[in-house]
C-alpha positions in Angstrom: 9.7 -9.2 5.5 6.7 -8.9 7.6 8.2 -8.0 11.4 5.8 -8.2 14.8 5.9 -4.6 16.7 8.5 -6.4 19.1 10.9 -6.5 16.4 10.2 -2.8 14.7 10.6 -1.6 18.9 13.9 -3.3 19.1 15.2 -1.6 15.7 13.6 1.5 16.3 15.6 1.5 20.2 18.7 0.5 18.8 18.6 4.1 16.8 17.4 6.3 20.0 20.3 5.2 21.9 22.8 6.6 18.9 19.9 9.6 18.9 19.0 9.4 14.9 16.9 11.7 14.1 13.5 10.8 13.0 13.6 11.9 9.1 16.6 9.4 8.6 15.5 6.2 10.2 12.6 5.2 7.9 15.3 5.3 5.0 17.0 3.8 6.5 14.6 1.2 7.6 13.6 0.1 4.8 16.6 0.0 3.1 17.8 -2.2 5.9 14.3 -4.8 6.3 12.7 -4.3 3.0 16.0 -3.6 0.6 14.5 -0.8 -0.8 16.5 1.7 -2.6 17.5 4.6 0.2 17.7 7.7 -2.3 20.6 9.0 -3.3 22.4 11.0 -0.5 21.8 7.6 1.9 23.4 5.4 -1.1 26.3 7.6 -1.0 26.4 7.5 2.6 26.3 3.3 2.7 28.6 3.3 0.5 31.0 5.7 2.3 31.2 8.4 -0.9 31.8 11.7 1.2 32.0 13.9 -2.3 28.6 12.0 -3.7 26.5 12.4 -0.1 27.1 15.9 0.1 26.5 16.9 -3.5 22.9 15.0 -2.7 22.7 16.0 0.9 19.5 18.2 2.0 20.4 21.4 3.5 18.9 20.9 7.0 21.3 17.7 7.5 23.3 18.4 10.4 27.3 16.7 11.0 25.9 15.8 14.5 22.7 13.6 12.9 24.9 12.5 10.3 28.0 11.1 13.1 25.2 9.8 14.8 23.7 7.9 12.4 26.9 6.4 11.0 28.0 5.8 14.3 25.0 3.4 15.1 25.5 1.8 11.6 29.2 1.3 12.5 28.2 0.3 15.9 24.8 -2.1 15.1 24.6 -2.6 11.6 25.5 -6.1 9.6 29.0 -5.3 8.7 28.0 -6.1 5.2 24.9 -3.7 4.4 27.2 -0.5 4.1 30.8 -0.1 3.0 30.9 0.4 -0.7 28.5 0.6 -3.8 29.2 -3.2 -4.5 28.3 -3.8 -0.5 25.0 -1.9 -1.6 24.1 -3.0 -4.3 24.5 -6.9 -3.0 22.1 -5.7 0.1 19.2 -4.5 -2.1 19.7 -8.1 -4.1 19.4 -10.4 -0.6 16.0 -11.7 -0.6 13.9 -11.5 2.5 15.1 -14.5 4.4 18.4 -13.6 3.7 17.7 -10.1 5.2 16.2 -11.4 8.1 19.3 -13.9 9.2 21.6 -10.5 9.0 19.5 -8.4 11.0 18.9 -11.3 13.7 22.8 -11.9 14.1 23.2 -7.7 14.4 20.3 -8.5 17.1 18.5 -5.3 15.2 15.5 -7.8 14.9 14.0 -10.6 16.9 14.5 -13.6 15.7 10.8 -15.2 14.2 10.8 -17.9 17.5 11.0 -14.9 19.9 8.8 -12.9 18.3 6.0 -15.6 19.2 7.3 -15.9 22.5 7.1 -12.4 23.2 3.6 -12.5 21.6 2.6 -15.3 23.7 3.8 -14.0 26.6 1.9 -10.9 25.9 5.1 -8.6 26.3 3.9 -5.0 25.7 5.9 -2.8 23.1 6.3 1.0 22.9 7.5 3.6 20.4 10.9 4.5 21.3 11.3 8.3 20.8 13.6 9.6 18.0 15.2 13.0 17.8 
């Protein structure tokens, strides 16, 4: 899915308010807008495995980044993208357009009419800052 820099601002500022830290949210990302396979410690993570994430976790993860993160997934996520490794596994098989509809209802994304407003309009965008 291709998204305008409005839409990639408006994701990106939905993680700074939860303060993600930078290193997670391009998994995360693309797992989200592209269905791309997150790795193995953020599979376990979706799909709420505590034993599995921190057998594959990276030894500079902190319990603060991680309640973060899962807190802005809990809080702004489509309820259906995390939650098991069925939930997962369904997320990575949406198509594009199915993606899209998700991440417009979780208002993580403009929707594609906005997006050409805003772009009309000439509404600037900046890069929200992550931790």
């Amino acid at each position: 899915m291709k998204l305008t820099e409005h839409s990639r601002t408006r994701f990106r500022l939905s993680a700074s308010h939860w303060s993600v830290p930078a290193e997670y949210f391009d998994p995360l990302y693309n797992y989200l807008v592209h269905g791309f396979e997150p790795g193995s410690f953020w599979t376990a993570v979706l799909a709420n495995d505590f034993a599995r994430a921190i057998q594959h976790s990276h030894p500079g993860n902190s319990i603060q980044a991680l309640k973060n993160t899962v807190g802005w997934m809990q809080d702004q996520w489509p309820t259906m993208s995390y939650g098991n490794f069925q939930v997962v596994r369904h997320w990575l098989e949406l198509d594009a357009v199915e993606r899209r509809l998700h991440l417009e209802e979780a208002h993580l994304i403009y929707t594609e009419q906005d997006e050409i407003m805003l772009a009309l309009r000439g509404e600037r965008t900046y890069e929200p800052f992550l931790d």
